[in-house]
Every structure is written in structure tokens, then in C-alpha cells.
N, C-alpha and C positions, 0 to 999 in steps of 0.2 A: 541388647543390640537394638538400634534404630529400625523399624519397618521400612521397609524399603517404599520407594513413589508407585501407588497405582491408580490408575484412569478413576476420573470419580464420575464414571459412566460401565454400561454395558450393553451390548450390542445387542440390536432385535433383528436388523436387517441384514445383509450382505448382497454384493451384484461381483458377481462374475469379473474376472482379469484375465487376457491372456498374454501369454509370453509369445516372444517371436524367433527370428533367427538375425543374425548380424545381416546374411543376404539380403533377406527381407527388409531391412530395415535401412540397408542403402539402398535400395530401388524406391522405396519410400520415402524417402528422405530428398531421394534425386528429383521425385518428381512433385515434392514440395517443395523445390528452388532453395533447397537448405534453409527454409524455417520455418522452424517449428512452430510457429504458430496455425500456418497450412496444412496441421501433420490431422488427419480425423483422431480422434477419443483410443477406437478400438485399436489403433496401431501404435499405444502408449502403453507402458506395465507399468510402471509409477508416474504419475501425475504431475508434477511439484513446478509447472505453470504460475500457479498463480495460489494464494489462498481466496479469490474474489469469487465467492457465490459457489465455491467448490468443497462447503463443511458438511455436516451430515445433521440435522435439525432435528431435535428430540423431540418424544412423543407429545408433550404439552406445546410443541408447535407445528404439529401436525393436526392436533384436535384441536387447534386455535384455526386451523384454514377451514376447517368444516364450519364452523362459526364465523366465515365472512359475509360481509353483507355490503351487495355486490350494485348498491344502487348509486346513482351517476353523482347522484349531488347530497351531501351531506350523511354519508353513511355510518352508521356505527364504529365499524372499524377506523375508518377516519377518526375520530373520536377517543379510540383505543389506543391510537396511536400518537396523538394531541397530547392527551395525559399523557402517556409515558412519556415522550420531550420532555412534555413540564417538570413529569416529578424526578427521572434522574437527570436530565441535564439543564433545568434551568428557565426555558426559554418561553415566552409568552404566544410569540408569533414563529409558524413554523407551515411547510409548503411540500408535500412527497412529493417527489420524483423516481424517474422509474431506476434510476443509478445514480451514482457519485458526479459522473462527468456531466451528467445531464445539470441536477443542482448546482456544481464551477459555471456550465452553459447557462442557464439564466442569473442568478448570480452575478457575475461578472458582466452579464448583458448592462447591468443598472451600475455597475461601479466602475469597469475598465473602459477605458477611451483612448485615442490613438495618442501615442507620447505618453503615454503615464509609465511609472515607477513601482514596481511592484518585490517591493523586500521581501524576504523570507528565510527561511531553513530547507534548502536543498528541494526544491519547488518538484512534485512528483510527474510525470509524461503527460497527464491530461491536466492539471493546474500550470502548467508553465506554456503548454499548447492552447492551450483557451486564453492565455496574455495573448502570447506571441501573433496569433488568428487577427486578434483587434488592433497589430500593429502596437503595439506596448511591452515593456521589456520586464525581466523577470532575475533578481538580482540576489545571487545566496548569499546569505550571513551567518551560515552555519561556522560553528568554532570551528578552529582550525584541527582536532586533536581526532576531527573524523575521520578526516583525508590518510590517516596512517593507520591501516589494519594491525599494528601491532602495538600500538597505545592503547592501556587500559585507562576508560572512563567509564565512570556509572551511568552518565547521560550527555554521550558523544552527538545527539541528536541535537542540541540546544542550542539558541543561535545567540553568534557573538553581539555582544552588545553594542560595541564599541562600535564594531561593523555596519550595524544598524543607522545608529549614532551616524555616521560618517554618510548613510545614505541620504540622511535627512541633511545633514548640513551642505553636500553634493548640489542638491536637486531642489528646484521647488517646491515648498509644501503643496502648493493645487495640484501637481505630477502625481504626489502618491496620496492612492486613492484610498490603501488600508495597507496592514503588514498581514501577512500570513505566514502562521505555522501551521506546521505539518507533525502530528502525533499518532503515531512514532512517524521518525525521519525514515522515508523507505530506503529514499535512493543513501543514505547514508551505513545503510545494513539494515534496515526498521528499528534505529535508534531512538531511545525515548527521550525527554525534555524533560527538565527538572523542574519543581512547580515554581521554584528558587527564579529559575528563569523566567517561568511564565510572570511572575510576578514585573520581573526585572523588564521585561518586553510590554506589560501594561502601565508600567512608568514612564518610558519614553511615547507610548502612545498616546498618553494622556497630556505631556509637556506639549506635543505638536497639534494634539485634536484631530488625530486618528484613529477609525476605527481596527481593532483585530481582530482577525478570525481565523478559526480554528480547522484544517481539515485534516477530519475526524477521524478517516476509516479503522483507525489503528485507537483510539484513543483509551480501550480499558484496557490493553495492554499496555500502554504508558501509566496507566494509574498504577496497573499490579506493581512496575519498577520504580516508581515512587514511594506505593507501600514493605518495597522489600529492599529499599536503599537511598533512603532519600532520610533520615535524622527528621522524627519528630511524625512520620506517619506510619511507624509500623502497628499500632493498634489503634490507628481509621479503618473502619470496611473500606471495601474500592468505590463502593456509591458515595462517600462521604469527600473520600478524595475527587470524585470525577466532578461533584457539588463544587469544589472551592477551585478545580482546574477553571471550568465554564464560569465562574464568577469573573476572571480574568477576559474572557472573551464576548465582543457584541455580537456573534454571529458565528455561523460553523456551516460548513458541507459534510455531508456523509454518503460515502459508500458503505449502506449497509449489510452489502454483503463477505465482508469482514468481521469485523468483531461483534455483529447485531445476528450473525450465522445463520444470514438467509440464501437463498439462493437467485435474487432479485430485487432491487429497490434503494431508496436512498431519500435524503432530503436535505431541507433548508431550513436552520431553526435562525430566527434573528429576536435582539431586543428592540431595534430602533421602526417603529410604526413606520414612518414614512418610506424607508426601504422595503419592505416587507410589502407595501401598496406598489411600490412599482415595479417589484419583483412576482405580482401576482398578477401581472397582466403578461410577461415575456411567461410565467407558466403555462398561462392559458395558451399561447401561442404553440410554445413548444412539446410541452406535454401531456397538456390535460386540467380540465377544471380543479380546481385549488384544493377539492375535497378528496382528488384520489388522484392527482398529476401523474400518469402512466400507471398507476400501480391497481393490480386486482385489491378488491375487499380482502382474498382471503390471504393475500401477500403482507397488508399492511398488520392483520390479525395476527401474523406467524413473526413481524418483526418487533409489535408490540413485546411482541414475549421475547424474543432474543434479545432486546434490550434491557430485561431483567436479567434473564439466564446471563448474557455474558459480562454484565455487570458484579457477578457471583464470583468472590476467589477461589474457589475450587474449579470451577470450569477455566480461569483463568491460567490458575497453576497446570493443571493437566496437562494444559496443551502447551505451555511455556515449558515444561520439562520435558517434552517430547522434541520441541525444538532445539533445546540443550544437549540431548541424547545422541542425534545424530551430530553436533557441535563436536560433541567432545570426542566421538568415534574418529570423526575425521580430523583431530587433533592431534587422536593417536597413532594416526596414519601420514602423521607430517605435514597435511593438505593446511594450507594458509587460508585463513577465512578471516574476514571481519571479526573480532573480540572487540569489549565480550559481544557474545550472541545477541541476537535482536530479539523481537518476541515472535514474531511471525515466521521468518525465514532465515536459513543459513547462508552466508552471501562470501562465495569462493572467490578468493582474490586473483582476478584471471593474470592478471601483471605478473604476481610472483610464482603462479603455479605455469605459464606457459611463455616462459622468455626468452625462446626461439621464435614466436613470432610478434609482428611488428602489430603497434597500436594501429598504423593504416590497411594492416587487414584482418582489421577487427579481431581480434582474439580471445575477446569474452564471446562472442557468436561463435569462436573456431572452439572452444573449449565446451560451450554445452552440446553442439553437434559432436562431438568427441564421445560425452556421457551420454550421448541417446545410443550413439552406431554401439557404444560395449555393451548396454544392457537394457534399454528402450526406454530411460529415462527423460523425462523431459523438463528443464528446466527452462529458465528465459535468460537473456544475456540483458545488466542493467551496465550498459558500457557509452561507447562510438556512436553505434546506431541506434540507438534509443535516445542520446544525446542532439539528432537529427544535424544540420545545417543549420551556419547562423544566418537569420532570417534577411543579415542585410547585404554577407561578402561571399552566400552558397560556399561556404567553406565547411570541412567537415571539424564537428568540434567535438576535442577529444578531451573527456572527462578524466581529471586526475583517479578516480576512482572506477577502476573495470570489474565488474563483478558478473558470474553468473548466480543467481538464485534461485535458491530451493524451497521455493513458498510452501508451507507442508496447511494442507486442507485439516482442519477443525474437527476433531473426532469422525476421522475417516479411516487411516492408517495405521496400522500397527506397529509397534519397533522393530518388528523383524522385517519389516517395509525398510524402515530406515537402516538396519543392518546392510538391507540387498544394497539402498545408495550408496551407503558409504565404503562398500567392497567395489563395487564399480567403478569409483571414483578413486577409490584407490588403484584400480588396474588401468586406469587413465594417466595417473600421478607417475606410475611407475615406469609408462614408456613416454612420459612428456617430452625428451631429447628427440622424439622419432618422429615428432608432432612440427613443421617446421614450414609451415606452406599452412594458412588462413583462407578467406575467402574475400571475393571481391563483389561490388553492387554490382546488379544489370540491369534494374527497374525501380525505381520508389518514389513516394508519394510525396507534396510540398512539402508535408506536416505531419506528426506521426508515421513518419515511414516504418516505424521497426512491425509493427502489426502488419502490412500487406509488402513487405520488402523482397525482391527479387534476387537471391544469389549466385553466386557458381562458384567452385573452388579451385584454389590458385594455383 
């Protein structure tokens, strides 16, 4: 008999959860303007927001923060941190930031300008808001075989070529300033990219003399799917794969707090010198001298090391099979979700689970307010309102693909967490015919509205 999957971790710590009552949880709910974003910590029993900054960091980066060194300019940890870029992903020049969006925010300070073209694979809330901000458009090329939750692809993440292709023959080359992929594709379900691909998108880059880059946050969970379905790497470790992914790429963003399982920080790795100089003065500006750009000593100490850790297949596996777990649970409960699974989150296809109500009152926001009121779950709605307004006709734009997601946090959880999800969800699935009234806007912001968004129910 095969051994069955177990955690290739064990637990030292724990913190307290508590449960609530459905009352509670609509008056809570009411007076967070229905969303969840507004909801505090303690009036949540499962998490499943976000996986950004929300994993549990093991003991060797915990005694890496005791070892930071917290001085302004040129510190150690900086240093610590330098190396490790270099040695798993590649890059010569590199710039911390204190997050993901902050590194798109300077970054794109030095590359986007009003009128440009910016390609991609399914552009994530803060890389298509950081275009949009500069007056510059944001254009997906993701294959077509994403858009349909019930096509099997191994790497639905990957962007079409042809697509690509067609933006450049479209537009003038001085328009597009670089292409970006996204690994894994979030908003596609956290679909990963084939290296096939990667390959195929540093060919047309180089036909045009464009650069590409790479945003990160997900990116050794697209190695692990590479090394477990990709012909020709399943006995590469995932450092050797993430080595020949970044060969493909001039430049990358990360939010590391994702698969680097920190709980704060990010950065900007580039090969091209002259970008890297002009992008080290918008650091200065925005975040902090070059040698710790927002980030403590002992942060960048603790990320050092989670870019080895999660560069590990075992810690990669763990937590990809924990994601599958709950996948398959609510499989068996009939619930339509993105297949196959992503690696980070399970993403409920709010279209086909709730089709009594209409895409204009949002229905991916009306379906995870549904799973918090049954069991104080909280997900996020990847739909309508996170798709915002188009920036030129304030029209609401409605994404072929409405999901809620269930970002599940980095050895935090247990399965029987994901059991309570996916019983809940299932007692949601079961009265969806009764669900028949969404919600409508009453307040929101230019840009990124779905994080401070005002609603009421219809």
C-alpha cells in the first residue's frame, strides 16, 4: 500500500480561533458595508483571504530575524538577501521593497508612460492598477482554455502567443514598454505557465527588443507544476527549474509574501544596469534607501531564508496537496471550481454555482458573503468588482471569469480546517435556488475599489 500525503512540517506554535453565531455575523457583516475586507481578524474562523503574508514561517526564520542587522545603509541582511536573488533566481541588480505592489510602483515609475501597451497573462489588481494610474492600458493574452472552468490544461496560465503576436503587430513598438507574465496566473485560478511558453514569449521578445518580466509572487509554485507535468523536468529539483524559468526573464517583481513565507516585503531583481539606476532613485523616494527599501534587517533576514525554504519540494508539495484536498472535497460535493487546481487557491466558479443572480449584482461578492453568514469563512470575490471600471467609459467591466477564492495560508491550517470549508460550502451549494438578490455599490474608490468598496444588499 502507498503511504498516504503527510505535512513535511510539525507544529510548535498555535493561536487561538473562535467561532461565532450566524447573528453575529450579520450584524458584523452589516456594519462592514458587506465586505469582507472591513471584517477585523477575530470575527473570522477560517482565513482564506488571502495567502499574502498570512503562512506560518519556520523556526530557521525565526532565528534568522534575531540575526538582523538593522543599520540604515548597507547592512548585512541586505547582503543576505542580495545573495540569495543571485543564487536562486539569477539576477545581478536587485532593490527590496517593503511589498509586491510597492516594487509594480517603482518599477513601472521608470517603464510605463501615458499611452503605452502593456501585454500580458491575466494582469493581477495591483499590476494592471499601477498601468491604468499612469494612464496606460493593460492587455491579456492569456490562452483562451482559461476562461472555461471545465477544461482540463496542465498550464491554463500561459499566454497565447499568437495573441501576443497580434499586440505587437496592433500597436507601435515604442507603446510597449515590456510584456509581463504573471506566475502562476492568479486571476486565472493561480494557473501556472509552461516553461514551453516562457520560452515561446522570450522569442517574440527578442524579435521586437522587448524587455520581459516576470511577476513573481507565485513563481515556485509554477516551477513545482512544471516539475510534475511539464515532459523533460521531472528529475530537475525546483531550483534548477526556477534557474532556466529567470533565464527567460530581464527583470521580475515580487511579493514576498507568498511563496518566499514571509509575513512582509518584496522586491525588484533586474539584469539591465541602466534600469536598475533609474529605478533606484524612485526607491529612494518611495520607500527607502536602496540597502533596506522599507524593509527591517530582521525581515529581509527571515526572507533570505524563505527563498530557500520555499524553493524546497517538499514544502512545495505539502502545501500544493493541501490545496488539492479541499479541491477535491468540493468536487465531491458537486461545487464547480476552476480545474485543475491552482497551487495557491481554490477558485469557485461563482457563474455556475449562483445563477439566480445577475453578473450586475455581482455575484461572486454575493457568494463569498453567503460562505462567511454560514460559517465565518472568508474568502475574497476575484469577479465585477475587483475588475473595477473602465478607466475611459466609468463603465462597469464584467470579467468572463467570476470567482470566489480560497487562498489557503502556508502551513497554517489543518485539513480538518478544510473539511469545516468545504461543508459550509457545501450548505451554501445546497440552498443556491434561495440565493436570488446580490448586492449593489454605494461608495467606491477611482481605482482598486474592491479593498475599500461600500455595499448594501438588494
Amino acid at each position: 500500500m502507498n503511504l498516504p500525503y503527510a505535512e513535511s512540517y510539525k507544529i510548535k506554535m498555535v493561536e487561538a480561533i473562535k467561532t461565532s453565531t450566524r447573528q453575529e455575523r450579520e450584524e458584523w457583516l452589516k456594519e462592514a458595508k458587506y465586505n469582507l475586507f472591513n471584517l477585523s481578524s477575530d470575527k473570522v474562523f477560517v482565513d482564506l483571504l488571502t495567502d499574502s503574508g498570512t503562512g506560518a514561517m519556520s523556526d530557521k526564520q525565526w532565528a534568522a530575524m534575531m540575526l538582523g542587522d538593522e543599520s540604515y545603509a548597507g547592512s548585512s541582511s541586505y547582503t543576505n538577501l542580495k545573495n540569495s536573488v543571485k543564487n536562486i533566481l539569477g539576477f545581478d541588480y536587485f532593490l527590496p521593497t517593503h511589498q509586491g505592489r510597492a516594487a509594480e510602483n517603482v518599477l513601472f515609475s521608470v517603464l510605463v508612460k501615458e499611452g503605452d501597451i502593456v501585454p500580458g497573462n491575466s494582469h493581477f489588481d495591483t499590476t494592471k492598477g499601477h498601468i491604468e494610474f499612469r494612464k496606460a492600458e493593460a492587455i491579456d493574452c492569456t490562452i483562451d482554455e482559461a476562461f472555461s472552468t471545465t477544461v482540463l490544461h496542465d498550464f491554463k496560465g500561459s499566454v497565447d502567443v499568437q495573441k501576443l503576436e497580434n499586440v505587437f503587430i496592433s500597436y507601435p513598438i515604442e507603446r510597449i514598454p515590456f510584456i509581463i507574465v504573471t506566475i502562476t496566473n492568479n486571476n486565472a485560478g493561480g494557473q501556472p505557465v509552461s516553461m514551453q511558453n516562457l520560452r515561446e514569449v522570450r522569442k517574440i521578445a527578442d524579435k521586437y527588443g522587448v524587455p520581459v518580466i516576470f511577476d513573481s509572487a507565485r513563481f515556485a509554485e509554477n516551477a513545482y507544476f512544471i516539475k510534475t507535468r511539464e515532459a523533460g523536468y521531472a528529475d530537475k529539483t525546483i531550483k534548477q527549474i526556477v534557474a532556466e524559468m529567470y533565464s527567460y526573464a530581464d527583470g521580475m517583481t515580487m511579493s514576498s509574501k507568498k511563496d518566499a513565507i514571509v509575513n512582509i516585503g518584496g522586491f525588484i531583481a533586474l539584469k539591465n544596469k541602466a534600469i536598475y539606476e533609474k529605478a533606484c532613485v524612485y526607491n529612494i523616494m518611495f520607500e527607502g534607501f536602496i540597502t533596506y527599501g522599507g524593509m527591517a534587517g530582521r525581515d529581509m533576514n527571515a526572507l533570505a531564508q524563505g527563498l530557500d525554504e520555499g524553493t524546497e519540494f517538499e514544502t512545495l508539495h505539502s502545501r500544493i496537496q493541501q490545496v488539492a484536498y479541499l479541491g477535491n472535497k468540493l468536487k465531491e460535493y458537486g461545487i464547480p471550481v476552476q480545474e485543475p487546481f491552482g497551487g495557491h487557491a481554490i477558485f469557485v466558479d461563482a457563474k455556475r454555482f449562483l445563477q439566480n443572480v445577475s453578473a450586475e449584482e455581482f455575484r461572486a461578492q454575493t457568494l463569498a458573503i453567503e460562505l462567511y453568514l454560514e460559517a465565518g469563512v472568508r474568502g475574497v470575490e476575484i469577479g465585477a468588482i475587483m475588475a473595477d471600471r473602465d478607466p475611459i467609459t466609468r463603465e462597469n467591466r464584467f470579467p468572463e471569469l467570476e470567482f470566489v477564492r480560497l487562498a489557503i495560508p502556508r502551513r497554517t491550517y489543518t485539513n480538518n480546517h478544510m473539511n469545516y470549508v468545504a461543508v459550509a460550502l457545501k450548505n451554501v451549494f445546497d440552498r443556491r435556488n434561495e440565493i436570488k438578490n446580490g448586492v449593489k455599490i454605494v461608495k467606491e474608490a477611482p481605482i482598486l475599489r474592491h479593498f475599500t468598496v461600500e455595499l448594501d444588499k438588494i
